[in-house]
KELODO-307914 format. One record per residue (C-alpha): residue number from 1; x, y, z. Coordinates in pm, 1 decimal, always signed. Layout:
{resi NUM, xx X, yy Y, zz Z}
...
***
This chain:
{resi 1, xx +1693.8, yy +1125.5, zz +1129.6}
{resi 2, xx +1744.7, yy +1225.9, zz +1455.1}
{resi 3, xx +1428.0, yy +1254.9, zz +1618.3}
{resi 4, xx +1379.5, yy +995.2, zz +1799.4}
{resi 5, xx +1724.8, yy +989.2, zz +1917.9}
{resi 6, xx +1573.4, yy +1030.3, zz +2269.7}
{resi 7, xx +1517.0, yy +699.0, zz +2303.2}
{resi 8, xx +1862.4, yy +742.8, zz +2543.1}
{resi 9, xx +1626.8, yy +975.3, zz +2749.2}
{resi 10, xx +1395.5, yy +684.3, zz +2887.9}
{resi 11, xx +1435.5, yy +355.8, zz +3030.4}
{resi 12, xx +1153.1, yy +46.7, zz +2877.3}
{resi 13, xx +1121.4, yy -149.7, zz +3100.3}
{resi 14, xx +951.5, yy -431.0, zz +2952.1}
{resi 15, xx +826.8, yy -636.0, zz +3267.0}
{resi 16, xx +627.3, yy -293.7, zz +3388.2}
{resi 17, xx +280.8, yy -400.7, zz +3376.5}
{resi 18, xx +138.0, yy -84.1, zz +3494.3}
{resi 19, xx +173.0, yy +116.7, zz +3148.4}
{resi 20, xx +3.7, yy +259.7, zz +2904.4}
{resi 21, xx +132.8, yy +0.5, zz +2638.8}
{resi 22, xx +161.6, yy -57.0, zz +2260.4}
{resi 23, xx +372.4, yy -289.5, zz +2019.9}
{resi 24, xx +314.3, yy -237.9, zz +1668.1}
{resi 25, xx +458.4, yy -499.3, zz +1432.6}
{resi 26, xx +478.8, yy -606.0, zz +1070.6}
{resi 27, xx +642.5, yy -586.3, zz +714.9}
{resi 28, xx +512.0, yy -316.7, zz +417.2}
{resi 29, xx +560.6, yy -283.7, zz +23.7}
{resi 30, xx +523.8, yy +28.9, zz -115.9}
{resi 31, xx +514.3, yy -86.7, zz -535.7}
{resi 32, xx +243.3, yy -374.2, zz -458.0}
{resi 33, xx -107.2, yy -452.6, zz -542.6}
{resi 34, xx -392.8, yy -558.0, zz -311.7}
{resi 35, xx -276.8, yy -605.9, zz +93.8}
{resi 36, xx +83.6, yy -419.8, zz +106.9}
{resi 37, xx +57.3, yy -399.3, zz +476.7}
{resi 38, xx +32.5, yy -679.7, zz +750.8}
{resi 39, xx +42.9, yy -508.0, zz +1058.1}
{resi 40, xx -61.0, yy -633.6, zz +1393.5}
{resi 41, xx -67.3, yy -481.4, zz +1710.9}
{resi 42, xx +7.9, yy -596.0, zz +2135.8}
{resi 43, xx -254.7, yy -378.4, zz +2391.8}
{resi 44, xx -434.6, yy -480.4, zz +2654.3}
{resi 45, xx -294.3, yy -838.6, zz +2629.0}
{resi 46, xx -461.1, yy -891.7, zz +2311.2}
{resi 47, xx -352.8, yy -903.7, zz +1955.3}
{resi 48, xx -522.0, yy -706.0, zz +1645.2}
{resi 49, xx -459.6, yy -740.1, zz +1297.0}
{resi 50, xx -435.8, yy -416.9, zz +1055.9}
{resi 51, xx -735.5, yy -311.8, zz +857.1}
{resi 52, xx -534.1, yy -112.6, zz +651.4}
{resi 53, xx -419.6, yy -186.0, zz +258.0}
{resi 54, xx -104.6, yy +17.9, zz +252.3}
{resi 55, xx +141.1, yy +184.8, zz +517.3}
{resi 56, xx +188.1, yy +552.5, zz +468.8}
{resi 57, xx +486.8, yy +579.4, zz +721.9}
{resi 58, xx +201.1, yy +754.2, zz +914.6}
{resi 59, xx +238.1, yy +620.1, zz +1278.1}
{resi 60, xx -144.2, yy +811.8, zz +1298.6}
{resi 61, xx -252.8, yy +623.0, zz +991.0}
{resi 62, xx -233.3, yy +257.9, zz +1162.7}
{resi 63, xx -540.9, yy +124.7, zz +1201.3}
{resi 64, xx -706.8, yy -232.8, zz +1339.1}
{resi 65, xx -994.9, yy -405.5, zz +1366.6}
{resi 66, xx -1171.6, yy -394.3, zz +1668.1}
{resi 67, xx -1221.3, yy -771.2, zz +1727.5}
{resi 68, xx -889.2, yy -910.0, zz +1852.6}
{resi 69, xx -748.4, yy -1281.0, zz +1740.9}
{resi 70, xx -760.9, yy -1585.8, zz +1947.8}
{resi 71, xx -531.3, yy -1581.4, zz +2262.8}
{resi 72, xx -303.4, yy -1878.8, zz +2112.8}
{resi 73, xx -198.7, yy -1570.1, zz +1857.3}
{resi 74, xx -149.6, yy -1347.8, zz +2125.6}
{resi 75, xx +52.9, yy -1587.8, zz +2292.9}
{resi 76, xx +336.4, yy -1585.4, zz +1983.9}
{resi 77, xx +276.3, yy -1236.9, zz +1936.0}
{resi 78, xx +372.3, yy -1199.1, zz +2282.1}
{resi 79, xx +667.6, yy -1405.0, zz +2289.6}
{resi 80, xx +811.2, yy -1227.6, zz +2018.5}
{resi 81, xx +783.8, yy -910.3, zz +2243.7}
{resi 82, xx +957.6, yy -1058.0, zz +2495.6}
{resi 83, xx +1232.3, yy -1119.0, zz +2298.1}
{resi 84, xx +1283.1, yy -743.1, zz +2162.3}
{resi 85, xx +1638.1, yy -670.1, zz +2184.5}
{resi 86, xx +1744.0, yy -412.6, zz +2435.8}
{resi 87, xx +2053.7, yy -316.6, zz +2141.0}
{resi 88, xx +1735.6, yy -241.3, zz +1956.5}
{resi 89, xx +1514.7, yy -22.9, zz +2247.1}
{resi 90, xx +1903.4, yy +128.9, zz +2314.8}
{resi 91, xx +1971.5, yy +244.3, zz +1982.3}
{resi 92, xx +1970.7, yy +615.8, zz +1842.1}
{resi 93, xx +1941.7, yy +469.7, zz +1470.6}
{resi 94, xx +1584.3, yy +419.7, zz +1338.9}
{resi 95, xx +1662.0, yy +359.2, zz +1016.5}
{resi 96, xx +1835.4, yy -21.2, zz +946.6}
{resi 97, xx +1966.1, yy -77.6, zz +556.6}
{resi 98, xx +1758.7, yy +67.2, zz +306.6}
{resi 99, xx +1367.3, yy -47.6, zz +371.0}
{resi 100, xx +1211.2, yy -109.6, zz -8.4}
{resi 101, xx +1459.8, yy +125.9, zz -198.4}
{resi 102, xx +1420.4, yy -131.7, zz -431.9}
{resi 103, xx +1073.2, yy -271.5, zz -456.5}
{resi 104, xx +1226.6, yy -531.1, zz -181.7}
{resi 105, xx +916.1, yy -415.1, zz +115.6}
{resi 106, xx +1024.4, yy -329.7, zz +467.9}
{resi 107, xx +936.0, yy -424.4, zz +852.0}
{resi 108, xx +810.6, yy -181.2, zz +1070.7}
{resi 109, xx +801.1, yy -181.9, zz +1440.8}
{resi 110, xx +651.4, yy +33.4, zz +1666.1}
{resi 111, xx +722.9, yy +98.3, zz +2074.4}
{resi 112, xx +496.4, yy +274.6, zz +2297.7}
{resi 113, xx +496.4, yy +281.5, zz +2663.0}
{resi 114, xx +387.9, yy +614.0, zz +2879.2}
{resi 115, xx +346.0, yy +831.9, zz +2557.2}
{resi 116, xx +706.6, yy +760.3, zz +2490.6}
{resi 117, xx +719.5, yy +641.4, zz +2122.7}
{resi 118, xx +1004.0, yy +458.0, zz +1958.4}
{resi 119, xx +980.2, yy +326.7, zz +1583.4}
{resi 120, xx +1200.4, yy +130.9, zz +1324.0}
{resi 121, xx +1211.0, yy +104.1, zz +951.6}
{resi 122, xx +1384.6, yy -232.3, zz +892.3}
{resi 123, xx +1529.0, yy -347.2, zz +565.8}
{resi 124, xx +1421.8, yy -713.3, zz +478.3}
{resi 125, xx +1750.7, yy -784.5, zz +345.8}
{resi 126, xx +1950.2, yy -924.4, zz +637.6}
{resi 127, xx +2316.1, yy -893.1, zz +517.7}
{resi 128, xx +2243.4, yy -575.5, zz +606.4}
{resi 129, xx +2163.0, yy -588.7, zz +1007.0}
{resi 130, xx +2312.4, yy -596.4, zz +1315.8}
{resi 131, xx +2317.4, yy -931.7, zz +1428.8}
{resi 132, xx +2118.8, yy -906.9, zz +1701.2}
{resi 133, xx +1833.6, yy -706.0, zz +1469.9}
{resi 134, xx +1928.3, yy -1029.7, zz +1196.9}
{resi 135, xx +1818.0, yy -1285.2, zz +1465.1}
{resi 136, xx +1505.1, yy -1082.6, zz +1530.8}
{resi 137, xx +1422.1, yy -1047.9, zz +1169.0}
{resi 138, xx +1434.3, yy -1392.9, zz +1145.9}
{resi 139, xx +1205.0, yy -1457.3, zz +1433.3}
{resi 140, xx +967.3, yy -1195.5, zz +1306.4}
{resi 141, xx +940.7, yy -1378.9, zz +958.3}
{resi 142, xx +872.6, yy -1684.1, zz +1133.1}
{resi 143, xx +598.9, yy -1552.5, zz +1295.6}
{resi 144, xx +406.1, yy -1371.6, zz +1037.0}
{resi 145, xx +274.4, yy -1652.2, zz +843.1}
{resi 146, xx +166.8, yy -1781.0, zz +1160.7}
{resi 147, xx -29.6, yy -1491.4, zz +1264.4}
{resi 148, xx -184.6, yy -1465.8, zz +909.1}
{resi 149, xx -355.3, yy -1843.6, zz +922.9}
***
């Protein structure tokens, strides 16, 4: 897929506070029963959790809840941010390894600043990834759990 190769076409700059912004995070299974999606979302320096059961690959089918989590989960939620690799935001590919070909689930991420949006399907399995995506991963899985207490 190509069509979000454009991502050359824009700088992020990610210290701009004066932007419409949006970071969409999280992981997926599409053969699952119950919560397959665990999604949460950066705006307005605040942190929401999905209310959604499944992920549809639908960036207009995300949807929170309305009452955002406690500021010390915003805080690691943020951090994580921070450390978003600019390999990543440079990048023409959206597509890393081969997200739940086999029942294995998949991380999302999502990148929206000014009406420009950038998104990523990410395999879970890491022998896969660029290294600097690996180290991400890693920091992503980390923080889930977290987020979910």
């Amino acid at each position: 897929m190509t069509l979000f190769s454009c991502a050359l076409l824009f700088s992020c700059d990610k210290e701009d506070n004066n932007s419409e912004f949006e970071y969409i995070f999280g992981s997926y299974a599409g053969e699952c029963f119950g919560n397959c999606a665990n999604f949460y979302k950066l705006e307005d320096e605040s942190l929401y959790a999905d209310d959604m059961e499944y992920f549809t690959h639908s960036l207009e089918e995300f949807t929170f809840k309305n009452s955002a989590l406690e500021q010390s989960k915003y805080i690691l939620a943020k951090e994580f941010y921070e450390d978003l690799p600019n390999e990543l935001i440079e990048s023409t590919e959206i597509t890393f390894g081969i997200p739940d070909a086999y029942d294995q689930g998949g991380y999302f991420i999502v990148y929206i600043e000014n009406n420009d949006t950038l998104f990523w399907n990410i395999d879970t399995n890491k022998e896969v990834l660029p290294e600097y995506l690996k180290n991400y991963i890693e920091k992503l899985e980390v923080l889930m759990p977290q987020l979910s207490e």
